[in-house]
N, C-alpha and C positions, 0 to 999 in steps of 0.2 A: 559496742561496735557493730555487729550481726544486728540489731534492732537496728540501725543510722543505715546499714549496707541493703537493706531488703527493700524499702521505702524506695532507695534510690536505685536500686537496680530494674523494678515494677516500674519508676519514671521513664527510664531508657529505652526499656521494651511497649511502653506505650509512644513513645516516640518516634521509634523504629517503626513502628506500625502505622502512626499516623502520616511520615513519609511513605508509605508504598502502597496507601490508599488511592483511589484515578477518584477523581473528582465525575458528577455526574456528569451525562453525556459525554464524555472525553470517549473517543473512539480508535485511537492510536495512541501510539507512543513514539519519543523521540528521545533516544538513546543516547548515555554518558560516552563521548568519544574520547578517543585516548591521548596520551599526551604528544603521541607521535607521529598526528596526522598532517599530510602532507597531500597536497592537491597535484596527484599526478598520473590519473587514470587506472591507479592501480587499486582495487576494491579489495586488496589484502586488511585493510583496518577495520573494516566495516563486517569483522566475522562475527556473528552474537549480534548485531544490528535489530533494531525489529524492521520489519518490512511488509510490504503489501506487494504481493504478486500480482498480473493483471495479466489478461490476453491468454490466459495458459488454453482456455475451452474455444480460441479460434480454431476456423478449419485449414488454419496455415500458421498452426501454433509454432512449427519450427522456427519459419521465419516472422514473429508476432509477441509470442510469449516475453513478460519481461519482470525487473525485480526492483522495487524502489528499495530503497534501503534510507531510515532516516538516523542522525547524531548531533550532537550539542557539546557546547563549552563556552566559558565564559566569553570568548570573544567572536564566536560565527555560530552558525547555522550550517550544515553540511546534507548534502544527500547526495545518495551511488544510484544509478542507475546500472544494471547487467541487461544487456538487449540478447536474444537472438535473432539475426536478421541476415541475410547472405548477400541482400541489397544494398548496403549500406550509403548514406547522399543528402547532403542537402543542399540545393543548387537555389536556394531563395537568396534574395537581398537582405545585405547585413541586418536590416527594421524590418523583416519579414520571416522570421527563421520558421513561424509555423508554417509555412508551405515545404517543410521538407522533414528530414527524421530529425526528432526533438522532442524537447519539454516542453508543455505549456505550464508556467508555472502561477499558482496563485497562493494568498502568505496574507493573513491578517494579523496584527500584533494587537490592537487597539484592546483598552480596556471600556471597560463601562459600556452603554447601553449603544454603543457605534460596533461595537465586537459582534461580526458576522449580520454586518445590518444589511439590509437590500441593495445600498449604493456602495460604492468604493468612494474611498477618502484617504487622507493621511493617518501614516499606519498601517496601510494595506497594500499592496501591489500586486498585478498581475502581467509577468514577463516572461521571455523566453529564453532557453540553451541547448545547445545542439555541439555535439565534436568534430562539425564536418561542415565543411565547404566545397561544396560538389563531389567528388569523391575520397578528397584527402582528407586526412584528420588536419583537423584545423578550429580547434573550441571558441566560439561565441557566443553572446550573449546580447539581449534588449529588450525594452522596457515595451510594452502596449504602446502603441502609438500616441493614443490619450492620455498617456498616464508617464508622458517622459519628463515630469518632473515629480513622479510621486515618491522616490528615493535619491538619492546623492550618488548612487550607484558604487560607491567607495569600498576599496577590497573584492570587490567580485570576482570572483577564478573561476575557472572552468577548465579541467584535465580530461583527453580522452584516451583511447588505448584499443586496437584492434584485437580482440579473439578468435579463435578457431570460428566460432560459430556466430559471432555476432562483435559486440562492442562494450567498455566501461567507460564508463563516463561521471567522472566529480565536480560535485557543484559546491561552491564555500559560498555564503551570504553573510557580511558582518553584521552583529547588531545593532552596531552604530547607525545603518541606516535608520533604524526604530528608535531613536531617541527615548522616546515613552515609555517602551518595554526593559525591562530590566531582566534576565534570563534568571532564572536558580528552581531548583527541584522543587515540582510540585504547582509550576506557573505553567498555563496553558496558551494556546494560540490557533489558529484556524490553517487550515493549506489543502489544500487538491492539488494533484499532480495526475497531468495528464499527458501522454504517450501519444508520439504523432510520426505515423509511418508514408514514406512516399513511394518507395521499391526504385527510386533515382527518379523521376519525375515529381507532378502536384500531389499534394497530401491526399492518400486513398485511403488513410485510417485512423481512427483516432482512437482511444479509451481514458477511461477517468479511473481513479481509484477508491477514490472517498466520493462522488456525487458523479454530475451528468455534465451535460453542456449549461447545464442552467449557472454551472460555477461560473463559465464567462461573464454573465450577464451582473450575478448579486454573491457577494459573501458568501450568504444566507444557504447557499448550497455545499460548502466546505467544512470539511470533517473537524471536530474538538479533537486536539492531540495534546498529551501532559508529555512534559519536561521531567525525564526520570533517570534515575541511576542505571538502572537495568531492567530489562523482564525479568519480570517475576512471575511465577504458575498461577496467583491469586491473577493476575492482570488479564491473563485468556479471555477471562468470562465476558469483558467488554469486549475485548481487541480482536478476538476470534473469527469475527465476521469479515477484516478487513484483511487477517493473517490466514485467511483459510477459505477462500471464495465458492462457492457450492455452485454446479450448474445440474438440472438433472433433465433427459431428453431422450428419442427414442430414436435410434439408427434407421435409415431409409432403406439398408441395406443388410439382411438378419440370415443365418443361415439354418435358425430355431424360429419356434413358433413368438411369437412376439415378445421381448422383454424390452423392459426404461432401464436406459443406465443413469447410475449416478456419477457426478465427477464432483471430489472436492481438492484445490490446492497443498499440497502440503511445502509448510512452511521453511524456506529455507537455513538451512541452521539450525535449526530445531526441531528437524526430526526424532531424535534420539529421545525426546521427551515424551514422545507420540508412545501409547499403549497399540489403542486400537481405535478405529470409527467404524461407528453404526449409521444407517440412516435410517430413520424412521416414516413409514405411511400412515399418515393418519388421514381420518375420514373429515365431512366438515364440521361433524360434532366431536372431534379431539382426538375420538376412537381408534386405538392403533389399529391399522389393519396390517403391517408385518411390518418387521426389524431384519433387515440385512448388512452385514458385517462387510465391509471395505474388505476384500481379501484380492485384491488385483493392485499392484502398481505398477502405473506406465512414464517410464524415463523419456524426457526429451530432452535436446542433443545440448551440451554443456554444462556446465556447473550446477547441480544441486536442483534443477528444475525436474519437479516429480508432480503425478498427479494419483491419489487413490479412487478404485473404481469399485461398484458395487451393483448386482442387475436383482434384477424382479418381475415376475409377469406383466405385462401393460393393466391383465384383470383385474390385478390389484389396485392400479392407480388410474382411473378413468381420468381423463384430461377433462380437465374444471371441477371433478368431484374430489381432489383430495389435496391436502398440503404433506410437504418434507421441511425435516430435518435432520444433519448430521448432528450425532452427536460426539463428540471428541473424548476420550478417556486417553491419564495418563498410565505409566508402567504397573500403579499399582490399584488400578482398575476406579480410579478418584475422574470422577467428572472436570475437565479442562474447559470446554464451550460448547456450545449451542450456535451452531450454520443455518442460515435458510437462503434461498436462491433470493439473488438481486432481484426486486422488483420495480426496476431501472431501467429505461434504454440509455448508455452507454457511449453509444461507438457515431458514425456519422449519419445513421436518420434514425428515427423513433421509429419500437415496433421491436416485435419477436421474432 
C-alpha cells in the first residue's frame, strides 16, 4: 500500500504545481470570487483580490489615485473599482460615458492567432461604466460606439456606492457574452482598464493599467491575465510590475542638498506579505552604484492606499546615465519581484 500511496501522492503534488504555474507573458491575475458575490457597490468581497493600483504618483493623488480589483467564476467576470475623488460626475450621454468619471473598458476572449491581434472582432469588446449620472449615483454602462454589436450585452450590472473620500464601483460581465470562451483555472484572456476622471465637467484625465492609449486603437496593447484560484508568492515574479508600480523623480522643491526620490505602490491587501524594498542604481553597464531601502511610508486618504519612499543623492543617479529597480523581499528576506518605472506615456498626451 506505501509503494501504490507515494507514486500517487508525487502525482497530486505535481499537479498542484502544474495549476499555479502563470503561463508566459501573463501579466495579471484574475482571482477565484466567492460564492457570495453580489453586485452592489460594496467591495467587501473583493478582500485578497489581486489588483493594479494606478494614479497613486499624481500630483493630485488624493483626488486621482485608484484600485482595480479583478475576480471570476463560472458564470461572470467581476471587477471593483475604489476611487479617491472629492469630485465625483459624470454628466455625458448614456453612448458617451467616457466624457465623465468612469472605466474605459477593454476584454479580449478570442483564442488562436485573433487573441490580442491589431483589429477588434468578435470575442473582443471595448466599452464603458461609470456609477454616476451627473452627480448622483446612478450606474451605467455602453458599448463603443462601433462596436454596438460586438456583445449581446446580456447580464451586465453595474453597483456603486459613495465613500468618505471617493467612490466603489462593481462591474459583473457574463461569459456568455463570449460564447468561445469557456472560463476554468489556468485559461487566459487580454483587458486594460482604464480610469477616466472629469472633476464634474469634460474628461481632464485618463490612465491605463496594463498599456497606453494605443489600447483604444488594437488589442495588441492589453495585458495577458490567467484565471487562478488565488495569489500565490511564486506568482509576484510576473505580476509585480502591475501590483506594485515604481515612479522615481526629483522634488522641485528640497530643503537638502539635492536627492531622487523613489515611489513604489504598495499592494492592497497584501502588505503584510511585504518584508522590505530596496531600490537599486545601477550604471548603464549594470553596475550598482547604491542600494537604498524603502524606509518611508506615505498614507493617502482612504482604505488601504499607501505608497513606499526611498531618497538618494541626484550624484548618484545622473539623469540619462543610469537605470532603477525596486526590488521587493518577503518576511523571510526571499526575493517577491523585480519593479522598473513605466517606460509609457499613460495619461492624456505623450511625454514625461
Amino acid at each position: 500500500m506505501k509503494h501504490f500511496l507515494l507514486p500517487l501522492v508525487g502525482l497530486l503534488l505535481l499537479a498542484v504545481a502544474a495549476q499555479a504555474d502563470l503561463k508566459p507573458g501573463v501579466r495579471g491575475l484574475i482571482t477565484r470570487a466567492p460564492q457570495t458575490m453580489k453586485i452592489d457597490g460594496n467591495l467587501d468581497e473583493f478582500a485578497g483580490a489581486f489588483c493594479t493600483p494606478v494614479n497613486y504618483f499624481h500630483a493630485n493623488a488624493q483626488n486621482r489615485a485608484a484600485q482595480f480589483f479583478y475576480m471570476w467564476d463560472d458564470e461572470a467576470f467581476y471587477c471593483g473599482l475604489r476611487t479617491l475623488d472629492a469630485a465625483r460626475a459624470n454628466n455625458a450621454a448614456d453612448d458617451r460615458l467616457w466624457e465623465g468619471d468612469g472605466v474605459e473598458w477593454y476584454f479580449d476572449t478570442r483564442r488562436g492567432d485573433d487573441f490580442r491581434a491589431k483589429s477588434w472582432g468578435p470575442g473582443a469588446v471595448h466599452m464603458y461604466w461609470t456609477g454616476y449620472k451627473g452627480l448622483k449615483l446612478q450606474p451605467r454602462w455602453c458599448l463603443r460606439p462601433d462596436m454596438l454589436k460586438a456583445i449581446a450585452g446580456d447580464g451586465v450590472e453595474v453597483a456603486a456606492r459613495d465613500t468618505e473620500h471617493g467612490s466603489e464601483v462593481e462591474f459583473k460581465l457574463l461569459w456568455a457574452n463570449f460564447p468561445n470562451f469557456k472560463p476554468a483555472v489556468g485559461e487566459v484572456i487580454a483587458l486594460d482598464s482604464e480610469l477616466c476622471y472629469s472633476d464634474g465637467g469634460p474628461r481632464v484625465d485618463r490612465t491605463f493599467a496594463y498599456g497606453s492609449p494605443l489600447s483604444v486603437q488594437q488589442p495588441a496593447s492589453l495585458g495577458v491575465v490567467q484565471l487562478v484560484e488565488k495569489l500565490e508568492p511564486s506568482d509576484w515574479k510576473q505580476c509585480g510590475p502591475v501590483m506594485m508600480p515604481v515612479r522615481c523623480d526629483t522634488a522641485w522643491t528640497q530643503d537638502t542638498k539635492a536627492l531622487v526620490t523613489g515611489k513604489i505602490c504598495l499592494p492592497p491587501g497584501q502588505q503584510n506579505a511585504i518584508g522590505k524594498i530596496v531600490f537599486r542604481v545601477s550604471d548603464l553597464e549594470g553596475k550598482t552604484l547604491g542600494e537604498y531601502p524603502a524606509s518611508k511610508t506615505v498614507s493617502l486618504p482612504g482604505s488601504d492606499f499607501a505608497i513606499a519612499e526611498a531618497q538618494w543623492p541626484s550624484d548618484v543617479a545622473v539623469p540619462g546615465a543610469h537605470t532603477l529597480i525596486a526590488i521587493v523581499y518577503d518576511k523571510e528576506g526571499h526575493e517577491l519581484t523585480r519593479v522598473a518605472p513605466r517606460m509609457v506615456s499613460v495619461g492624456m498626451t505623450q511625454g514625461y
